[in-house]
N, C-alpha and C positions, 0 to 999 in steps of 0.2 A: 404814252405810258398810262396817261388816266383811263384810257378808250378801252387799253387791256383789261384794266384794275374792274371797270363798269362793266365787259362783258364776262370774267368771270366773277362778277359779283352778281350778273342775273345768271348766269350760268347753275350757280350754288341754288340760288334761291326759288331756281325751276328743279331743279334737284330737292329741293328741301321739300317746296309744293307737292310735286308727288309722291314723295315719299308720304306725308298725312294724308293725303289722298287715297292712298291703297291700303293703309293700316287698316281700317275695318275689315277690308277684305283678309289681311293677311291673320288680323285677328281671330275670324270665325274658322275653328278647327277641322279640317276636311279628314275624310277614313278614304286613305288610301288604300290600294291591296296590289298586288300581282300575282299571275298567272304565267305558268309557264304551259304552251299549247302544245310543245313536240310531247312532254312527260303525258298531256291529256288522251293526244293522237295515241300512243304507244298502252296507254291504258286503260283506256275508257270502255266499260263492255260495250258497248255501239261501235267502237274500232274492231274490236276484237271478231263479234257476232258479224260483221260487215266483211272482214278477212276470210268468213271461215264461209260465209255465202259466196264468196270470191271461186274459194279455191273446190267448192261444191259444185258450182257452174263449169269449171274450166277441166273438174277432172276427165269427163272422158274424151276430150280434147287432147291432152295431155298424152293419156293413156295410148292412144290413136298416133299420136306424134312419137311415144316410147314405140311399139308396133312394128313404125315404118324405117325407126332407128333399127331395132333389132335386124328385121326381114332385110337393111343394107346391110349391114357389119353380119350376117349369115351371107347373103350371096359373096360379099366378097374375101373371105375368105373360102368361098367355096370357089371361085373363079382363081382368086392367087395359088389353090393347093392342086387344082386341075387343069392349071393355064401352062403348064409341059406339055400336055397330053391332048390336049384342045387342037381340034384342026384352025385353018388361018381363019376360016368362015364364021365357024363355029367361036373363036376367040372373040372378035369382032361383035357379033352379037351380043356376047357376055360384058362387053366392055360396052358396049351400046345399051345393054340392061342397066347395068351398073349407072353409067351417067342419067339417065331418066331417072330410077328412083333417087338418084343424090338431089338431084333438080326438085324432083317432088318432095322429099323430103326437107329439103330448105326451105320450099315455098309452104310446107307445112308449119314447121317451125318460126317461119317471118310473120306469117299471118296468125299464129298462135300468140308469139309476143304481144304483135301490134295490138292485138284483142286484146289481149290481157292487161296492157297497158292503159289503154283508153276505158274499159271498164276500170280499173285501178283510179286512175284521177277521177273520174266521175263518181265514184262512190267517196273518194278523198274529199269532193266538192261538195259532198253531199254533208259529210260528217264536221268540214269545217264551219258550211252552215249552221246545224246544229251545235257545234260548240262553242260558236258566237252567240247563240241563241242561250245556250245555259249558262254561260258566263255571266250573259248580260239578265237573266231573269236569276242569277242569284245575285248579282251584282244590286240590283236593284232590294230587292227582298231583305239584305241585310243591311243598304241606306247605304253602298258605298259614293263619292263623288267621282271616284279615277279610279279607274284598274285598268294598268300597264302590263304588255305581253311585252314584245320582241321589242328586241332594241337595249334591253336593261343591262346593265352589266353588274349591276349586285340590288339585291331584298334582302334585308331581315327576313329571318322567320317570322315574327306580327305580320308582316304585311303580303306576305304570301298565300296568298288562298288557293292553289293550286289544289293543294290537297280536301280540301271542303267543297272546292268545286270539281272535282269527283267523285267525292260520295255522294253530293246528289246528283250527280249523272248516274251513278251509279242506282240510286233510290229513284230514279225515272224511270229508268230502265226496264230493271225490276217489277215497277209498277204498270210499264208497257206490256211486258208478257203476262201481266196476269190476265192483263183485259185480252 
C-alpha cells in the first residue's frame, strides 16, 4: 500500500512539474487562423484563368471528338433506314464501316479524357503549389504561428483567413497581368 501511495505521489508531482514547466509556453498568446483550400481551389482567379486555359487547349480536340460522334450517329442511322434494301455484301460493309468508326471514335474519346485528365492534375499540381505558397507568404506577413487547412471540423470566423487569403491572391494576380 505505501509503494502505491509513493508511486502516485511521484506520479502527481511529475504532473505538477510539467505543468510549470510548459506555463510559459502556454502563456505566450499564439494568432491562430484557417484556411479552407477547396473554397481557394473553386475561387481563386489562378483556378479559374488555369480552367479556362484548360478548356482553350482542349477545344478543338473536343470539337474533333463532337465530328466523329456526329459522322457515327449519321452513318448509322443511314445504314438502320437502308439496311431493308442493302444487298448481303453491300450490308456487311456498312456494318464493317460502322464498327471501325465506333472503334475510332472511342479511341478518340479515351485518349481525349486521358489527356485532359493528366493536364487537369498537373495544372491542380501546379495551383496547389502556389496556394501553399500564398497561404504561407500571407501567413507569415500578418505574424500568424499556425494556420490549419484540412482535417478541422470547426473555425470561428476570427480565425478564418480564407477569405483574406484570397483577396490577396486575388491582388497577385491582378498585379501578374499587369506585368
Amino acid at each position: 500500500m505505501n509503494f502505491l501511495k509513493i508511486k502516485l505521489i511521484t506520479k502527481i508531482a511529475a504532473a505538477v512539474l510539467l505543468c510549470i514547466s510548459i506555463s510559459p509556453v502556454i502563456s505566450q498568446e499564439l494568432k491562430i487562423g484557417f484556411v479552407n483550400v477547396p473554397i481557394l481551389q473553386q475561387r481563386a482567379p489562378q483556378a479559374q484563368a488555369s480552367m479556362e486555359a484548360l478548356a482553350t487547349e482542349f477545344q478543338p480536340r473536343q470539337r474533333e471528338t463532337v465530328a466523329k460522334q456526329k459522322e457515327f450517329d449519321d452513318l448509322n442511322q443511314k445504314v438502320q433506314r437502308d439496311i431493308a434494301v442493302m444487298g448481303e455484301i453491300e450490308r456487311r460493309n456498312a456494318e464493317r464501316d460502322l464498327r471501325e468508326l465506333q472503334r475510332e471514335l472511342t479511341r478518340l474519346q479515351t485518349e481525349f479524357n486521358e489527356d485532359l485528365n493528366l493536364r487537369r492534375n498537373e495544372e491542380l499540381g501546379k495551383l496547389n503549389q502556389s496556394l501553399l505558397g500564398e497561404i504561407s507568404s500571407y501567413a507569415q506577413s500578418e505574424g500568424y504561428d499556425l494556420v490549419l487547412s484540412d482535417g478541422v471540423l470547426y473555425a470561428s470566423t476570427p480565425i478564418n483567413i480564407t477569405g483574406a487569403v484570397l483577396q490577396a491572391m486575388e491582388e497577385n494576380f491582378q498585379g501578374s497581368e499587369n506585368n
